[in-house]
FIVOGU-561521 format. One record per residue: residue number from 1; y, x negated, z of N, C-alpha, C in turn; residue in one letter. Coordinates in Angstrom, 3 decimals, padded with zeros to 6 digits, m for minus. Atoms other than C-alpha are relative to their C-alpha. Last residue first. Layout:
BEGIN
+-----+----------+----------+----------+----------+----------+----------+----------+----------+----------+---------+
| num |      nc2 |      nc1 |      nc3 |     cac2 |     cac1 |     cac3 |      cc2 |      cc1 |      cc3 | residuo |
+-----+----------+----------+----------+----------+----------+----------+----------+----------+----------+---------+
| NUM |        Y |        X |        Z |        Y |        X |        Z |        Y |        X |        Z |       A |
...
+-----+----------+----------+----------+----------+----------+----------+----------+----------+----------+---------+
//
This chain:
BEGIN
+-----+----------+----------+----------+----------+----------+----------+----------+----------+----------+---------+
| num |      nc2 |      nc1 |      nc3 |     cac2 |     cac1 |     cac3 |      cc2 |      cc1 |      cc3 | residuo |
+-----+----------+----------+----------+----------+----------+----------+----------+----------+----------+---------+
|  78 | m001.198 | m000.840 |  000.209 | m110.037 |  155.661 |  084.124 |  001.142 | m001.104 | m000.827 |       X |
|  77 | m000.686 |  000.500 | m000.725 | m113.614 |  154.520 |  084.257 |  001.429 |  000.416 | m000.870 |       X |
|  76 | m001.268 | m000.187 |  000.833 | m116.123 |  157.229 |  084.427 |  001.304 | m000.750 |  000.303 |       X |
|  75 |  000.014 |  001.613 |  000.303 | m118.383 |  156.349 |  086.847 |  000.890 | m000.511 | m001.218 |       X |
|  74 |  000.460 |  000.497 |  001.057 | m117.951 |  159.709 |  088.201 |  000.225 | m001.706 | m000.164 |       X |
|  73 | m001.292 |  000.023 |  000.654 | m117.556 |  160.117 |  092.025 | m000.687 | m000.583 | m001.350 |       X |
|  72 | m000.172 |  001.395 |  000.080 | m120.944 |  161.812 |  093.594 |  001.081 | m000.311 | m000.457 |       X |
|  71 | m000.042 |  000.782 |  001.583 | m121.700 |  164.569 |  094.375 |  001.025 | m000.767 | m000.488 |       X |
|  70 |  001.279 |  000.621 |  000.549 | m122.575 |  165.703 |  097.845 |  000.085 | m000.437 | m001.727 |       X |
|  69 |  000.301 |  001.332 | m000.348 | m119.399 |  164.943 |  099.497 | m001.150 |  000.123 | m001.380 |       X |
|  68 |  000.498 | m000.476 | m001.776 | m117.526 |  168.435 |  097.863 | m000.786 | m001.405 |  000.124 |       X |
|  67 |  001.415 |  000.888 |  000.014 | m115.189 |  168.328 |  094.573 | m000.479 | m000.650 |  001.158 |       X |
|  66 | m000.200 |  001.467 | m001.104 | m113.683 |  171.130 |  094.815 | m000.583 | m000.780 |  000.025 |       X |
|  65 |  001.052 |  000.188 | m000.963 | m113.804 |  173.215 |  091.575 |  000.059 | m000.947 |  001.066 |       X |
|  64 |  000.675 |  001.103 | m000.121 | m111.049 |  173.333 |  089.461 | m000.731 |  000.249 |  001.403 |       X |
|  63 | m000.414 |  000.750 | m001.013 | m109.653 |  176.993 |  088.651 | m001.028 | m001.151 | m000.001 |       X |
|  62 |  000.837 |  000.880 | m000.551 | m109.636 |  178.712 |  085.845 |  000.453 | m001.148 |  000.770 |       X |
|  61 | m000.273 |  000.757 | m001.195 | m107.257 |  181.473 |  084.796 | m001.414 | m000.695 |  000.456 |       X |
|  60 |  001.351 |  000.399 | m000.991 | m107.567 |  183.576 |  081.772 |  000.577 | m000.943 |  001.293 |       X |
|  59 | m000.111 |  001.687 | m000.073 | m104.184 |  185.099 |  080.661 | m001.437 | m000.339 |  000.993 |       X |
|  58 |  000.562 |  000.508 | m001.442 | m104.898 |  189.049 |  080.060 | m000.060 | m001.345 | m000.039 |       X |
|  57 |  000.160 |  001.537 | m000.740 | m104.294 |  190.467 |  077.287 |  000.154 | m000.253 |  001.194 |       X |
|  56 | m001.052 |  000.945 | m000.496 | m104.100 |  194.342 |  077.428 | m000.717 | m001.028 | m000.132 |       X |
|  55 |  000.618 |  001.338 | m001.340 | m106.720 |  196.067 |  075.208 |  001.109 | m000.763 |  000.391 |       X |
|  54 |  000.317 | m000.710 | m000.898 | m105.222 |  199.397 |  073.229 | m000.350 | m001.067 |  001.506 |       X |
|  53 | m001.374 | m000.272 | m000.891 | m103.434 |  197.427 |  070.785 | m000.429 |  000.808 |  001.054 |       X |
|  52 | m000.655 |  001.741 | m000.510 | m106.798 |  195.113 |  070.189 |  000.906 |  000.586 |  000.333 |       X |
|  51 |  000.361 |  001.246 | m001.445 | m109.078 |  198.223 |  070.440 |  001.075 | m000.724 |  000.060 |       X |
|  50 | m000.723 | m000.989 | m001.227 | m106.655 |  200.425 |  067.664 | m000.871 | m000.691 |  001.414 |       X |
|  49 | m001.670 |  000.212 | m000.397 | m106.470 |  197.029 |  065.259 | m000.135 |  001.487 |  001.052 |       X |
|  48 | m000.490 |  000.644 | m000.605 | m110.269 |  196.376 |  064.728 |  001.270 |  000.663 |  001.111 |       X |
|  47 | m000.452 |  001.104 | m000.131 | m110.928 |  196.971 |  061.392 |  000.315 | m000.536 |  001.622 |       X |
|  46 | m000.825 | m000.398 |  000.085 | m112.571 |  200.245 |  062.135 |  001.386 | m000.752 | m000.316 |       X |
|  45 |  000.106 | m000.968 |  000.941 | m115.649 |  199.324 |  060.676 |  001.614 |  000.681 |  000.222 |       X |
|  44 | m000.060 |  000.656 |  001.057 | m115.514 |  196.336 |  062.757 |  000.439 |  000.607 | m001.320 |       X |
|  43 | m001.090 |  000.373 | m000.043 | m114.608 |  198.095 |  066.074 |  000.050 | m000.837 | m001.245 |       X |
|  42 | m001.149 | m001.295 | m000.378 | m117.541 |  200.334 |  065.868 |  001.196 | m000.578 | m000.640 |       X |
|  41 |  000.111 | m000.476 |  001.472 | m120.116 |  197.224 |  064.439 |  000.953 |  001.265 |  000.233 |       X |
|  40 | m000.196 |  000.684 |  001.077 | m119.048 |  195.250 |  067.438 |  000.361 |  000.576 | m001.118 |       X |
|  39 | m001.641 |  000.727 | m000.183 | m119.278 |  197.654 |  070.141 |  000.695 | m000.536 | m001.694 |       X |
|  38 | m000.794 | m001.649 | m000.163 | m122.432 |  198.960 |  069.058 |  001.377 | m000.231 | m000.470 |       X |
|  37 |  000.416 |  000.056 |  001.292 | m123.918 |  194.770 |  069.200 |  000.721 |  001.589 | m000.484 |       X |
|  36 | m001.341 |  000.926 |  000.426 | m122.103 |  194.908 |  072.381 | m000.226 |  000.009 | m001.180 |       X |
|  35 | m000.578 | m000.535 | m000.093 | m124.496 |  198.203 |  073.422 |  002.070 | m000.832 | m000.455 |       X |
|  34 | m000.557 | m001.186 |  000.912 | m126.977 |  197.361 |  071.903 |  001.024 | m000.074 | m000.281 |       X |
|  33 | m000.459 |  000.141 |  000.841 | m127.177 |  194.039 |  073.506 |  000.275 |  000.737 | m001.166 |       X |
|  32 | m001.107 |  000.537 |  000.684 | m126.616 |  195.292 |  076.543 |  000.051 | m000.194 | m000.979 |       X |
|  31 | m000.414 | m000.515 |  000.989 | m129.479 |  198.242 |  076.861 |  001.161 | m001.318 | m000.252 |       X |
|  30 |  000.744 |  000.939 |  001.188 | m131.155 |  196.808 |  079.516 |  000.040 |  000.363 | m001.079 |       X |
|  29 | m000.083 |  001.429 |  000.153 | m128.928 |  198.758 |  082.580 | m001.298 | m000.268 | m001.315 |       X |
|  28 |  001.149 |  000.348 |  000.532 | m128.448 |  202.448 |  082.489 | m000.411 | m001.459 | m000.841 |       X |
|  27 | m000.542 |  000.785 | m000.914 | m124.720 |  203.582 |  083.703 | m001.554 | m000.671 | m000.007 |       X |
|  26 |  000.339 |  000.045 | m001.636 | m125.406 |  206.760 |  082.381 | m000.137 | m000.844 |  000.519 |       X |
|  25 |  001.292 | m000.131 | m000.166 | m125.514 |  206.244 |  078.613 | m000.567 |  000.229 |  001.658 |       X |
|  24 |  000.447 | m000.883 |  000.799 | m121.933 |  206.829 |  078.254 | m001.418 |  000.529 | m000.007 |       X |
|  23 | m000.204 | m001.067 | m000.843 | m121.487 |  204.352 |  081.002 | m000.303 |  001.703 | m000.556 |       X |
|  22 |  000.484 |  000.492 | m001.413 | m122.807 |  201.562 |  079.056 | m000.360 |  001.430 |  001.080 |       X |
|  21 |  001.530 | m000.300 |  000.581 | m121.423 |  202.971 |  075.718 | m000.341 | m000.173 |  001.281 |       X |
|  20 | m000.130 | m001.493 | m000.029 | m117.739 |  202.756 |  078.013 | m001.240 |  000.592 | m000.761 |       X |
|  19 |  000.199 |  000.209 | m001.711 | m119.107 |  198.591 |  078.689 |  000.223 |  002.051 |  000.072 |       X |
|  18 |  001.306 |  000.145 | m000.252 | m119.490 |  197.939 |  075.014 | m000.291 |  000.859 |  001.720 |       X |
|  17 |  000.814 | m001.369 |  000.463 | m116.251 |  199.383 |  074.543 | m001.118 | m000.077 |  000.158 |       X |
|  16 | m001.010 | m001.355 | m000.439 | m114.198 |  197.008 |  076.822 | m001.201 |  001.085 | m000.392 |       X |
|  15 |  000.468 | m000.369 | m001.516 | m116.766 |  194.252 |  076.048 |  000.400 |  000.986 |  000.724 |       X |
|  14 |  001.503 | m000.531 | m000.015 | m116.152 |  194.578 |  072.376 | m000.094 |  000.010 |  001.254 |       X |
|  13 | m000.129 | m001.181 |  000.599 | m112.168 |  194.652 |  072.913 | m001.498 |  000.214 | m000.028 |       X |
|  12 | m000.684 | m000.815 | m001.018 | m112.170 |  191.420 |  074.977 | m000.247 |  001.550 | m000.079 |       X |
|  11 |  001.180 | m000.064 | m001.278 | m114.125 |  190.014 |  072.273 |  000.228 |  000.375 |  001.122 |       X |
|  10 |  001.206 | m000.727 |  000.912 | m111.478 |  190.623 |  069.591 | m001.048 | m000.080 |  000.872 |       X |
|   9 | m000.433 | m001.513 | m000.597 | m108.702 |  189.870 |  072.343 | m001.315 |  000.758 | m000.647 |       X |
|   8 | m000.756 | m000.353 |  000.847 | m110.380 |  186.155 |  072.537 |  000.128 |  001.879 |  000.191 |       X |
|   7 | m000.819 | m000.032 | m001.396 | m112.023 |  184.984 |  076.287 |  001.527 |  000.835 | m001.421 |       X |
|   6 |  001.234 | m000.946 | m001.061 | m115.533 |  184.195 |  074.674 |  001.374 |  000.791 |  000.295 |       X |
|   5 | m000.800 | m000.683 |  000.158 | m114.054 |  181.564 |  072.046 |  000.192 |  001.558 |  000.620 |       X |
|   4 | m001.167 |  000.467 | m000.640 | m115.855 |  178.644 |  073.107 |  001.163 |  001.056 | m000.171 |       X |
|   3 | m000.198 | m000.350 | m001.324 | m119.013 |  180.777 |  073.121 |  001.554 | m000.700 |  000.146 |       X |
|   2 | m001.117 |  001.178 | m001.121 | m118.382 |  181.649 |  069.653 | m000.115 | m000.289 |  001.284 |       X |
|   1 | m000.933 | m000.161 | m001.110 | m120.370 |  184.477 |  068.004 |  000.149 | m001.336 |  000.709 |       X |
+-----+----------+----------+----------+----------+----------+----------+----------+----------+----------+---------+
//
């Protein structure tokens, strides 16, 4: 698994279902990596395709951080 790719519909879709196991189990925390590992092997077997048309995209959004006194300006020359 990808962290640079964290934000794809196929991982969108495990966290969706990982997260309804979650609740399935009563809302019963230290179970995650079951429950993405679950996820996974569900939506694998099923190829996939009824999560991904079921999961809206969603455009990520990241914002720049302010850059505040206490650190410093890079030395990085431009």
């Amino acid at each position: 698994m990808s962290k640079s790719n964290d934000s794809s519909p196929l991982n969108e879709a495990i966290a969706k279902r990982a997260y309804e196991l979650y609740l399935q189990r009563g809302s019963v925390s230290g179970h995650e990596l079951d429950d993405w590992l679950e996820a996974e092997a569900e939506l694998s077997r099923s190829g996939g395709e009824e999560a991904l048309d079921a999961a809206p995209v969603q455009p990520v959004v990241r914002r720049r951080a302010a850059r505040s006194e206490s650190h410093p300006p890079s030395n990085r020359r431009v």
